[in-house]
C-alpha positions as CSV (number, residue, x, y, z in Angstrom):
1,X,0.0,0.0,0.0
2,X,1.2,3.5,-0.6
3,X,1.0,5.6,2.6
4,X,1.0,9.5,2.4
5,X,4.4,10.6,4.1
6,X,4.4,14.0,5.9
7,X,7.4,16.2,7.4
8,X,7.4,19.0,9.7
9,X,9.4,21.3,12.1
10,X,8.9,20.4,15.4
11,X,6.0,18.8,16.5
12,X,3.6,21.7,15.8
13,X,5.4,23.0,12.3
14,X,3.1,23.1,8.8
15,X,3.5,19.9,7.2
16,X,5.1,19.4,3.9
17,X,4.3,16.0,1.7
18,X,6.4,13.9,0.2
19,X,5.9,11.5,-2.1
20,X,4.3,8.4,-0.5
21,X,5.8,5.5,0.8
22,X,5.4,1.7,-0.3
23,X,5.1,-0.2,2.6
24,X,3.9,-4.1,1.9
25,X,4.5,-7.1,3.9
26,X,7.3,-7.9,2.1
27,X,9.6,-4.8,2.6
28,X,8.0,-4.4,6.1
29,X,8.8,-8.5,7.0
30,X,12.6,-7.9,5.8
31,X,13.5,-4.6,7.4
32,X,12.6,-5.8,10.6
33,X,15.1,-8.3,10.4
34,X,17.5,-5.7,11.6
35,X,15.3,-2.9,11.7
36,X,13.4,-4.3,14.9
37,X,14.4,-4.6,18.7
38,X,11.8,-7.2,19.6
39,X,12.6,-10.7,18.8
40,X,9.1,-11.3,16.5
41,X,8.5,-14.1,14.0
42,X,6.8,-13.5,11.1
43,X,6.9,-10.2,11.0
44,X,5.5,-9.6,7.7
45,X,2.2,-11.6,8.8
46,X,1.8,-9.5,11.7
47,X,2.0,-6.4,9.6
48,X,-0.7,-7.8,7.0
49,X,-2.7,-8.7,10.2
50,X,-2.5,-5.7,12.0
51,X,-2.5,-2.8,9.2
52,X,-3.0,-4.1,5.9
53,X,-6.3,-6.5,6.3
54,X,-6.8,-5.0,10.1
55,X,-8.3,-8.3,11.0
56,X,-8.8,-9.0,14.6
57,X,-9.7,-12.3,16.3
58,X,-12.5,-12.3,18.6
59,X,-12.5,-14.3,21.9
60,X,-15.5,-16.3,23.1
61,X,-18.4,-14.9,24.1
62,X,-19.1,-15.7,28.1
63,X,-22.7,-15.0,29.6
64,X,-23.2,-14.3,32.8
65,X,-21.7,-11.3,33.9
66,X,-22.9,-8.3,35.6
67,X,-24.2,-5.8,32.9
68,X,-23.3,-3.0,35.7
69,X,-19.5,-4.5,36.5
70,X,-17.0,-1.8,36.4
71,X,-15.0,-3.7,34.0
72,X,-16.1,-4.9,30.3
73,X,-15.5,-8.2,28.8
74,X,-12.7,-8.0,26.1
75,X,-14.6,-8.7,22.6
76,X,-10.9,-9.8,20.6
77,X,-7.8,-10.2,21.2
78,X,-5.6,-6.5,21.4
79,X,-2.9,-5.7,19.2
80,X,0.8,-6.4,20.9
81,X,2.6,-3.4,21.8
82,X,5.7,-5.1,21.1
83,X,4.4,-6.1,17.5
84,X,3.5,-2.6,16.9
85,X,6.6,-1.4,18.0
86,X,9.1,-3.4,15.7
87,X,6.5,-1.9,12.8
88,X,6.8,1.2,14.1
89,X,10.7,0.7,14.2
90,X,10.7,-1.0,10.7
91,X,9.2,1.9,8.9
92,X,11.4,4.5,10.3
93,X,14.1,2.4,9.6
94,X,12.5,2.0,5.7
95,X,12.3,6.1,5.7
96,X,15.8,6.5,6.7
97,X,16.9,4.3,3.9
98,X,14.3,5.5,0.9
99,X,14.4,9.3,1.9
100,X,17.8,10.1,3.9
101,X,20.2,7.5,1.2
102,X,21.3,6.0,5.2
103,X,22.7,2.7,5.1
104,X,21.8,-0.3,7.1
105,X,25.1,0.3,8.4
106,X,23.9,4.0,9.3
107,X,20.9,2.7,11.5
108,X,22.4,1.5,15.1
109,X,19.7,0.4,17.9
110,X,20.7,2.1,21.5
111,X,19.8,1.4,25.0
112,X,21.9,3.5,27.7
113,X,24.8,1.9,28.7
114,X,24.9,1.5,33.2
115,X,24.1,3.6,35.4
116,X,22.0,4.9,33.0
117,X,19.4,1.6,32.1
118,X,16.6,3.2,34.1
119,X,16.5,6.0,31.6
120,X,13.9,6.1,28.1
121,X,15.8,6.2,25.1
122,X,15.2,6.5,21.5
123,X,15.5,3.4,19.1
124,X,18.4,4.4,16.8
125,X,21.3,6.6,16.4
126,X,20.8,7.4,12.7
127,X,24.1,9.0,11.2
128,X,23.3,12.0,8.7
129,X,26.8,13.1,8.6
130,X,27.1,16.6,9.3
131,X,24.7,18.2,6.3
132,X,21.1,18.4,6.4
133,X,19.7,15.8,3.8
134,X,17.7,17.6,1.2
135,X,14.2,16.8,1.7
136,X,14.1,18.8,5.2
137,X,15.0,21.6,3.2
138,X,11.5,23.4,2.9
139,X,10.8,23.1,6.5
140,X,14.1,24.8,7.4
141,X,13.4,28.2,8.6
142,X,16.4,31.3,9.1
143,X,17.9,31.4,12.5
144,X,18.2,27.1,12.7
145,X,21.6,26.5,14.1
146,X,22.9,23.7,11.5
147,X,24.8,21.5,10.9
148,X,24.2,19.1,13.7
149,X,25.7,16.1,14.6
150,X,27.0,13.4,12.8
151,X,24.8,10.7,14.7
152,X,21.0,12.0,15.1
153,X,18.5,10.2,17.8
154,X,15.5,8.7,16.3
155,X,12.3,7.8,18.2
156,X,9.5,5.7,16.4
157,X,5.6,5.5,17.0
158,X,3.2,3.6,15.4
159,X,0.0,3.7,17.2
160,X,-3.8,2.9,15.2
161,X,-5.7,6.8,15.2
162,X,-4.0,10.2,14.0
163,X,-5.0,11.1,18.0
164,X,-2.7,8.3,19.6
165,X,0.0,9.4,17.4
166,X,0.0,13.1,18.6
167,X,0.2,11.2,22.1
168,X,3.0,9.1,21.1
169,X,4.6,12.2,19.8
170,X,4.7,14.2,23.1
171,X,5.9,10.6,24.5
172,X,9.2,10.5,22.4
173,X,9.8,14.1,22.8
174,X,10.3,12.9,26.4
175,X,12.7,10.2,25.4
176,X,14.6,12.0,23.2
177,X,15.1,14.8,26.3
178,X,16.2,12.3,28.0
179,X,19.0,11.1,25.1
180,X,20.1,14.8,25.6
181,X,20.5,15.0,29.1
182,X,22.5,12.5,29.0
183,X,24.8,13.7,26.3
184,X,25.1,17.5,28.0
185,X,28.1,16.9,29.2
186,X,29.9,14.6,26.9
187,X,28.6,15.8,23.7
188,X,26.9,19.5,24.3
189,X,26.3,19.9,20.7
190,X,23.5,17.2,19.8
191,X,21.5,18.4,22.2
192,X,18.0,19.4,20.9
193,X,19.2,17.4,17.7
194,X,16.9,14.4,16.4
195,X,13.3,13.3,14.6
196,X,10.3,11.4,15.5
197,X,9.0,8.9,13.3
198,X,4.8,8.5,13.8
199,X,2.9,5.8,11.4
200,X,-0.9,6.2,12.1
201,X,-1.4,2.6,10.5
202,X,-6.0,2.6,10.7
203,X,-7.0,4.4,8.2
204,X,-6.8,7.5,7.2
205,X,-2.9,6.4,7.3
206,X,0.2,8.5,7.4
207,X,3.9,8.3,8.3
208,X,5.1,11.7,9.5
209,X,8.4,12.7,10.5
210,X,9.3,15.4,13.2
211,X,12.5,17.3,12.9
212,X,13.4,18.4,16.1
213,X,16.0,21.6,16.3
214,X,17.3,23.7,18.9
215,X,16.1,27.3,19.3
216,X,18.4,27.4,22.8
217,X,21.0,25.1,22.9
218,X,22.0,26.4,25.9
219,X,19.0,27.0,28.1
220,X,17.5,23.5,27.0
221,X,20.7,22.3,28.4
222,X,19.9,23.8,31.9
223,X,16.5,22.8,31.7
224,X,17.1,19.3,31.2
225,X,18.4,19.4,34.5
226,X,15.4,19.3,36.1
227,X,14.8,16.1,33.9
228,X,18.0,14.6,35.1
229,X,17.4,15.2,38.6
230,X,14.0,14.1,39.9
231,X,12.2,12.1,36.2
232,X,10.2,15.4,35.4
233,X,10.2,16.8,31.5
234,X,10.7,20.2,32.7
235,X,9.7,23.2,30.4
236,X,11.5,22.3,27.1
237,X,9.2,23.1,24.2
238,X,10.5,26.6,24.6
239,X,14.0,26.0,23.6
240,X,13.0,23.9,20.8
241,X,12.0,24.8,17.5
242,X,8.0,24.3,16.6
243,X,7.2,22.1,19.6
């Protein structure tokens, strides 16, 4: 299926199309191969199941209980989080190949290394060398401090309604921050640097991609922490740009 592909400064920039992208079960099965941190069979299955045909088994039906219970009984099974996640990580992982020319060898998985395992982090280090790839171009506005740096933090989504992707966005704003406060000290210049991949996979579908740029390098840095010290976000949309 072709899905409409969207970019954007920021999480509250205009979006800009691009041309759509093929996603079928066949690309989608083989890029999570090594585009996916959950150990799933069959990935290419799950993806026809669970975007493509949207099919969804139902569980039995049981009589008997109370039409006034707080809780419902659940009418088919639910959608793995863990299956939507390696999607989720396959598609960005397809985007940074079609649209950003990055090799597989470009596209590293992360988790923070100890003392830091307790901390969110995003699911690749994606290196764009230190240029902009074109394609952002038209959502570049004067004043962005670029180039950035030559590895770029990349958070995925894939959730079913354009509504639980704005959530998810906000969510990997959070884990991205915390990628940054981490690298303050060691590497001050990535932080604020990095894009969030969303795929809204129930119709109406959409893959859109957040660039996220520093207005304030170094007053994000200082607010960050606040994020370091006691879990909270902090105040950080204003030092970045469009969020």
């Amino acid at each position: 299926m072709n899905v409409p592909v969207r970019i954007q400064l920021g999480t509250r920039g205009p979006l800009r199309p691009l041309a759509p992208i093929w996603l079928d079960v066949g690309s989608v099965g083989a890029a999570s191969s090594w585009a996916g941190s959950y150990h799933v069979l069959s990935m290419g299955r799950h993806y026809d199941d669970y975007v493509v045909s949207s099919r969804t088994i139902g569980l039995p039906r049981i009589a008997g209980l109370p039409p006034a219970h707080p809780y419902e009984r659940l009418a088919g099974k639910i959608r793995a989080a863990g299956v939507t996640g390696n999607i989720g990580e396959a598609i960005a992982a397809i985007f940074a190949r079609r649209y950003l020319g990055a090799g597989i060898g470009d596209i590293a998985h992360i988790r923070p290394r100890r003392p830091f395992r307790r901390r969110k982090s995003p699911d690749y280090l994606i290196r764009l060398g230190p240029l902009m790839p074109g394609i952002f171009a038209p959502i570049i506005i004067p004043g962005v401090s670029l180039p950035g740096p030559d590895w770029w933090p990349v958070e995925s989504k894939a959730r079913s309604t354009g509504a639980g992707s704005e959530a998810a966005r906000r969510d990997a704003l959070l884990q991205l921050a915390n990628y940054w406060s981490i690298m303050a000290s060691p590497q001050p210049d990535a932080v604020g640097f990095g894009a969030i991949v969303a795929f809204t996979y129930q119709p109406p579908r959409e893959v859109r991609v957040s660039l996220i740029l520093p207005r304030n390098q170094v007053g994000l840095t200082q607010a960050l922490r606040k994020l370091r010290d006691d879990g909270a976000a902090g105040e950080l949309r204003a030092y970045l740009h469009a969020c």
